[in-house]
N, C-alpha and C positions, 0 to 999 in steps of 0.2 A: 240911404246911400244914393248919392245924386248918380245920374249918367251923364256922359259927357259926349256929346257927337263924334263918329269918326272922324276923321281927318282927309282931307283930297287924296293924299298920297297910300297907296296902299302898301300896305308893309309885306316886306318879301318874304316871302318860307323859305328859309336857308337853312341846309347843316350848321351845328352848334355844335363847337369844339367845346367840350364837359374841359372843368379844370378839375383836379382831381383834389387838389384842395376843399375843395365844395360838397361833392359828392362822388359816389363811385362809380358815374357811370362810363363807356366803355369811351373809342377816342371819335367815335361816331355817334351821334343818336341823333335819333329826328324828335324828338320830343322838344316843348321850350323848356331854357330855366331864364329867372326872371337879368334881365328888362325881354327880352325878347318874346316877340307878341306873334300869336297863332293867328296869320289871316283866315277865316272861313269862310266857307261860301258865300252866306247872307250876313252880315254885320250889321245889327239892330240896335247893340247899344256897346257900350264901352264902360264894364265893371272893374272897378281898382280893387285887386283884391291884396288885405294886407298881408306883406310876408309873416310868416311864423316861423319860418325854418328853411335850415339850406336849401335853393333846389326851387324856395315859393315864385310866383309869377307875378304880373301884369298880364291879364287874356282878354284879349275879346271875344267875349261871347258871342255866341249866336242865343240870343234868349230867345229869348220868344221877340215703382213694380213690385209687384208684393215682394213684398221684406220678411222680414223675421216675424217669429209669431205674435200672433196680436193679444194682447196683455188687456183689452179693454174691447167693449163696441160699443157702437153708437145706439145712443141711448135719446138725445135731440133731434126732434126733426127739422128739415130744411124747410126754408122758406120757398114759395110760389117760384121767386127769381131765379133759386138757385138751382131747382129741376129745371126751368126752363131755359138755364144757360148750356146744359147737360144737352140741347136739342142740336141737332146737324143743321137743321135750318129753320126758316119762321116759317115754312107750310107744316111740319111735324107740330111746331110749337102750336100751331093753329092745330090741327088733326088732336092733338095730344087733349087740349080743351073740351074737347068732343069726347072723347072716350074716359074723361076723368069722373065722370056722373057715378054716385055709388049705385044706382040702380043696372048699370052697366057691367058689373063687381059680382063675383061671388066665390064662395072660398075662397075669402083670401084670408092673411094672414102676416102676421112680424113677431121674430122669435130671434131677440140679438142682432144681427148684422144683417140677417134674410128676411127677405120681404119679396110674396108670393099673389098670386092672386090667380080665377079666371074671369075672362072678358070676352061676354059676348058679342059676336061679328055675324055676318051674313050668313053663314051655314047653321048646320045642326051642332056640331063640334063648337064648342067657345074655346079661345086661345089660352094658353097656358103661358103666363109671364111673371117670370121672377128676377130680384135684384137682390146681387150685396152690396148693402149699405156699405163696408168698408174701405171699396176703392172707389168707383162704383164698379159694379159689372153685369152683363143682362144676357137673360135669354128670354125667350118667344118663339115660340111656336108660330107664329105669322110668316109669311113668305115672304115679308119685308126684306128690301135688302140695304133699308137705312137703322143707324145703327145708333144710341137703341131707338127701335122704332117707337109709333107713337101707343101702343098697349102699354110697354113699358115707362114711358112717360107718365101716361095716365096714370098709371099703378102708383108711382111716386107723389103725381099732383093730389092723389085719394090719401093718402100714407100724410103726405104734407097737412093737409087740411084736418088730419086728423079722426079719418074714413076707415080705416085699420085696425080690427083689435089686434090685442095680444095673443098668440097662440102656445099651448105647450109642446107642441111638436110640429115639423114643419111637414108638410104635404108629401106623399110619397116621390113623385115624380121633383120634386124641389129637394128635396133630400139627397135621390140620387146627382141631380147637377151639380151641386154645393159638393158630394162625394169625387165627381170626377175630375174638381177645379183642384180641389185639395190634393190628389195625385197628382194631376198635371204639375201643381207647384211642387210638389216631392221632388219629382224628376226635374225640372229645372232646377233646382234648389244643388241636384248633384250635378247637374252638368256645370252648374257657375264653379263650383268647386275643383272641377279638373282643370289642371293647368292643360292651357294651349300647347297646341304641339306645335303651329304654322308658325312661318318665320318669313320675314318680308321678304319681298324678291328687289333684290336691291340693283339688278342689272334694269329691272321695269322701274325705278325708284330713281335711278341714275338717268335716265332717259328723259322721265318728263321734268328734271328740275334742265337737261341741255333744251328741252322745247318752252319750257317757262321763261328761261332765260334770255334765248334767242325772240321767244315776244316780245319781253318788256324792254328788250334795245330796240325791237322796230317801233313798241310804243313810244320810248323817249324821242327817238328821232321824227316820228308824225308830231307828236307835242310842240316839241322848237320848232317845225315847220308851222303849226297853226299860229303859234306867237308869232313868228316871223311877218309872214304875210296877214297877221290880221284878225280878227272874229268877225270883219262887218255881214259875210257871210253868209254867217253859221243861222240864221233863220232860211236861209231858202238850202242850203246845200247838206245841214249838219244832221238833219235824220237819215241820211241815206250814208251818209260816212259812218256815221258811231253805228249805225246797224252794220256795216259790212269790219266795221274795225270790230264787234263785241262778235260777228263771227268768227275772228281771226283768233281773236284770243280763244275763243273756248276750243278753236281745232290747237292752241300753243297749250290746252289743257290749264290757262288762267281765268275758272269761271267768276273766280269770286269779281275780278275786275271787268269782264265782260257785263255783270248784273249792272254796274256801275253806268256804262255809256245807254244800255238800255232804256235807263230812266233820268237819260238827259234833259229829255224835253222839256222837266216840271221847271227849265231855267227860264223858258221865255215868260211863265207866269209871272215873272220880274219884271216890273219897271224899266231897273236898273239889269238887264238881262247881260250883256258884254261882263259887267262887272263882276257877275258871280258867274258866269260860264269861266269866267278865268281864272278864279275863287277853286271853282271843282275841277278843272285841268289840274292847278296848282296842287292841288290835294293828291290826285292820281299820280304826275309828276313826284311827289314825296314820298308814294308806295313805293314805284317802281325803281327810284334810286335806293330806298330803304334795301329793297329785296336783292340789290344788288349788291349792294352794303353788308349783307346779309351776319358775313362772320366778326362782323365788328360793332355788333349789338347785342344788348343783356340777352341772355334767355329767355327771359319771358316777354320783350320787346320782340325779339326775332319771330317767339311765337304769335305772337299780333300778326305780323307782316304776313308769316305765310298764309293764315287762316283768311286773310283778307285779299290776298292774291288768291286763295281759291283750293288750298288746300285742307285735305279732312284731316279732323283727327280720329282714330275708331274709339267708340266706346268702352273696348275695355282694357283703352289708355286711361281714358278719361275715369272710369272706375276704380284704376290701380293706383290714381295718387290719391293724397292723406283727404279723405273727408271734412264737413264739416259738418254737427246733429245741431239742432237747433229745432226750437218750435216753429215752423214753417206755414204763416198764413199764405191763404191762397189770393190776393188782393185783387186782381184782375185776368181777365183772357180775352183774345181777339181770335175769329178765324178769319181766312185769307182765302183767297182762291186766285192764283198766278200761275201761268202758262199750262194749266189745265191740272192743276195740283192742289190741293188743300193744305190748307198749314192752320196748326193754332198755336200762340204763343199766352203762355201764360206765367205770370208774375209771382214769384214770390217775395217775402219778404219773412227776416227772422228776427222771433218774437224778445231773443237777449241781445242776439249778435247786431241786430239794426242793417243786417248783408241783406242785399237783395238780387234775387237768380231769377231766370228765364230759361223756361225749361219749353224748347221746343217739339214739336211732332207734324210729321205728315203723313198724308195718304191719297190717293188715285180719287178722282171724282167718283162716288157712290159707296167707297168704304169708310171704314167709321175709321175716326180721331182719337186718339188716345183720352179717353174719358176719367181716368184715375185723379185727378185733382180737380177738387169741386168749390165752385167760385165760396167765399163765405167759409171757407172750415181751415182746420187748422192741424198741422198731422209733425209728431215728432219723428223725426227721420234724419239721414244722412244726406248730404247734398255733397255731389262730387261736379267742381268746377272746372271748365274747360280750360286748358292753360293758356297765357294771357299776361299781359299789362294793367289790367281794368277786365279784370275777369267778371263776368256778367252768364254768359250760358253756360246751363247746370245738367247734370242729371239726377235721378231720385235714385242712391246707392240702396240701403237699409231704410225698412221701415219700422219705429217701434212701437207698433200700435194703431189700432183705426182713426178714422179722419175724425173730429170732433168741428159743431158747430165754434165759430169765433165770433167775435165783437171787432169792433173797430179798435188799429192796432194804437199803443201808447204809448211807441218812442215812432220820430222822425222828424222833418228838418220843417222851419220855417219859411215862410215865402222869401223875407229876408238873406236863411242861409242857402239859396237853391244856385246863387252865383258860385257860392265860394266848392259845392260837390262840384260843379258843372267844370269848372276849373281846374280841379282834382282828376276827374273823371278824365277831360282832355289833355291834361299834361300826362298822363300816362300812357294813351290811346287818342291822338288827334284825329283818327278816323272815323272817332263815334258817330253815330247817326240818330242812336235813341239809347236813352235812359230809365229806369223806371222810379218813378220821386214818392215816398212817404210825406204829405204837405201838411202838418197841421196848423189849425187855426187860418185857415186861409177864408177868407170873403171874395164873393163874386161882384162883380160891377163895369161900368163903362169907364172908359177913360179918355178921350177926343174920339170917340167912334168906335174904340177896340173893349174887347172883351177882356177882362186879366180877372186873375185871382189876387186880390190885396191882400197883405201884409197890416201887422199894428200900427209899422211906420206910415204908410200911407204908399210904399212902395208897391209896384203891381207886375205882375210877368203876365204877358201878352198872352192870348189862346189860339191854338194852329187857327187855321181859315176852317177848317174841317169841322171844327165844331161849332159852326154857325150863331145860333141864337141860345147857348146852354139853358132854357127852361128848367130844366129838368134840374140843375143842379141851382139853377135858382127857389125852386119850390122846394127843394128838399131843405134848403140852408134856411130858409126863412130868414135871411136877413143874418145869422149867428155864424163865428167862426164853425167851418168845420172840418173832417180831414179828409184832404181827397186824395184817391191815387193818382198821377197822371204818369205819359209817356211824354218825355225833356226829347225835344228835335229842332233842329236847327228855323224853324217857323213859327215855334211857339210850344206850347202845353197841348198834350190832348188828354183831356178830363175823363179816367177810364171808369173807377166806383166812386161814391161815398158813401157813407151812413148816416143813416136817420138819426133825429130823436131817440130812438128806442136800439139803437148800435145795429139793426138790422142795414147788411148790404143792397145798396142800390146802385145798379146797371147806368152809367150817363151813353 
């Protein structure tokens, strides 16, 4: 599929009066349908994508908790990679190395899902750490208060390498914790069961959509002023405005758009910096009309807009609409740490459905992450998706069954079809920012200086700047197609797993 260069003239983001002849949408939508073209930020290439059906486009890309009872346990052990994705950070991962020695060990033990052990430390007392295999979950007697600390790591790395025998009963003190999880889950189990009694408070409900509102007309009207008079600017004067404008908004109670000017700045890393600073005005300009718009958009469009302006949804919205079960590998996870906050995101993809979710979590600097999905396995469950246009964030509704190790997955797209999702993806939600791509048969290689993942054709999608020199996924491919995970962003691929030769996951 050849590209063809942009063009000088930059194509405007206009409202698109839908005919109804075509399709049904409302007499407003910001989405395109074809000839009309999505300008975005960074404009790399210019993929034709062929129509199939009403509605198709021309786009310019920017390419580059425990559940129900458990029916099974785990009976495979994880690989070296996959305990030590499980660590909060690379000092435990290092500390965890140390304490994984089996002469370190004693009493331990695996019986099912529980895996026990004790581990000698600096006192008389050696610590008491155990894990279930199932979700995962830890405890330690350590005073650690990183989570799980590196005993429990250890205990894993000894378990992995296959340092652990079999026991017929499990340790008295591991017995009792495993006893007290299983109540705990009882009684959650009946609390999810009662219906809520609270009912929104819609006079507070009423309020912040007059302070939402009343922002994003002073946003429109900063906007036309900055077109007005110019961007030449905006290098010396525009981090001190978008930080006092991302204040404004979040006292108008619009954080989602506040995160936005935040992370202005990555425009000067442009060349071509005016052009896409106008690129993402344009874009924000489209929220804030959209949000205005508001009653003259689908459902699940409107829901787009709000979530992106900055509104929550609560979870058990999110849990009360229709599920979907699927065998759910765990393909990838990142942790984050922004304005003093820990986040991990991690990827799933479903083993019939070919759906892929992002199930997020965070926590306070020194408390633990939601550890329940472990890179490499694969758990059949319910996955309840956040409402949406291009619904992508999930939560784990039901579970049926413990996590099982997995193999590299065997449905997903080609390096060839990642224009034609990408296009999909943006005609429904033009605000994307990131994707998460299934890539098989992809080859790594140079191409005038750039890194890309090649295609059969010879076609190749660029790699973000972020991931430098990929080795890693160069040694692993030896040369042979293979399947990688990445995350699709407006700068390119960023290469998260793939798997060896032998299907075992590997970390890029």
């Amino acid at each position: 599929m050849p590209a063809s260069p942009p063009t000088s003239a930059t194509p405007a983001i206009r409202p698109v009066a839908a005919s109804s002849t075509r399709d049904n949408r409302s007499s407003w939508d910001p989405r395109p349908t074809s000839p009309v073209c999505v300008f975005r930020p960074t404009t790399l290439r210019v993929w034709h994508v062929t129509p199939t059906e009403p509605g198709a486009l021309f786009t310019i890309l920017r390419v580059l908790s425990p559940g129900a009872a458990r029916v099974r346990r785990v009976t495979e052990r994880w690989s070296r990679d996959q305990v030590l994705a499980l660590a909060p950070d690379a000092a435990s991962q290092k500390a965890a190395g140390g304490v994984s020695a089996p002469r370190k060990w004693s009493a331990t033990g695996v019986l099912g899902s529980a895996l026990w052990g004790e581990c000698a430390g600096s006192g008389s007392k050696p610590y008491q750490a155990c894990v279930d295999l199932s979700e995962p979950a830890y405890r330690c007697s350590c005073p650690s208060r990183k989570f799980p600390c590196k005993h429990a790591l250890g205990l894993l790395l000894l378990w992995s390498a296959d340092g652990v025998p079999p026991a017929a009963e499990m340790a008295p003190w591991a017995a009792e914790w495993f006893a007290q999880r299983a109540a705990r889950a009882e009684k959650a189990a009946e609390k999810k069961a009662e219906p809520s009694a609270a009912k929104p408070d819609e006079g507070r409900a009423r309020q912040r959509e007059e302070r939402v509102t009343a922002g994003l007309a002073e946003l429109e009207r900063w906007l036309s002023d900055q077109v007005a008079s110019g961007l030449s600017d905006a290098r010396q004067t525009g981090l001190a405005e978008w930080s006092d404008l991302a204040k404004r908004l979040v006292d108008a109670q619009a954080p989602g758009l506040a995160g936005t000017f935040s992370g202005l700045t990555r425009v000067f890393r442009d060349e071509n910096w005016p052009g896409r600073l106008l690129g993402e005005y344009a874009m924000v300009h489209l929220l804030a009309v959209a949000h205005r718009r508001a009653a003259e958009l689908p459902g699940d469009l409107r829901e787009t807009v709000r979530q992106r302006v900055g509104y929550q949804v609560a979870k058990e919205t999110v849990l009360a609409l229709p599920p979907i079960r699927d065998e759910w590998q765990v393909i990838a996870l990142r942790d984050e740490e922004r304005d003093r906050l820990l986040s991990r995101r991690v990827w799933l993809h479903g083993r019939a459905t070919g759906r892929v979710a992002l199930v997020l979590s965070f926590a306070p600097p020194g408390q633990p992450l939601d550890a329940s999905l472990v890179l490499g396995t694969r758990v059949d469950a319910d996955v309840s998706y956040y409402p949406g246009a291009a619904p992508l964030r999930a939560l784990i509704a039901d579970r049926y069954g413990a996590a099982v190790p997995a193999r590299a997955p065997a449905s997903g797209v080609t390096v060839e079809g990642v224009p034609r999702v990408i296009a999909d993806v943006l005609t429904r939600d033009p605000w994307t920012e990131s994707w998460p791509l299934m890539i098989t048969g992809a080859r790594v290689g140079r191409d005038g200086g750039e890194w890309r993942l090649l295609g059969d054709s010879g076609q190749g999608l660029r790699l973000h700047p972020s991931a430098g020199d990929p080795w890693k996924l160069v040694a692993v491919s030896g040369g042979r197609p293979v399947t990688v995970a990445v995350e699709w962003t407006p700068d390119g691929l960023r290469p998260l797993t793939t798997w060896d030769e032998n299907d075992e996951v590997v970390v890029l």
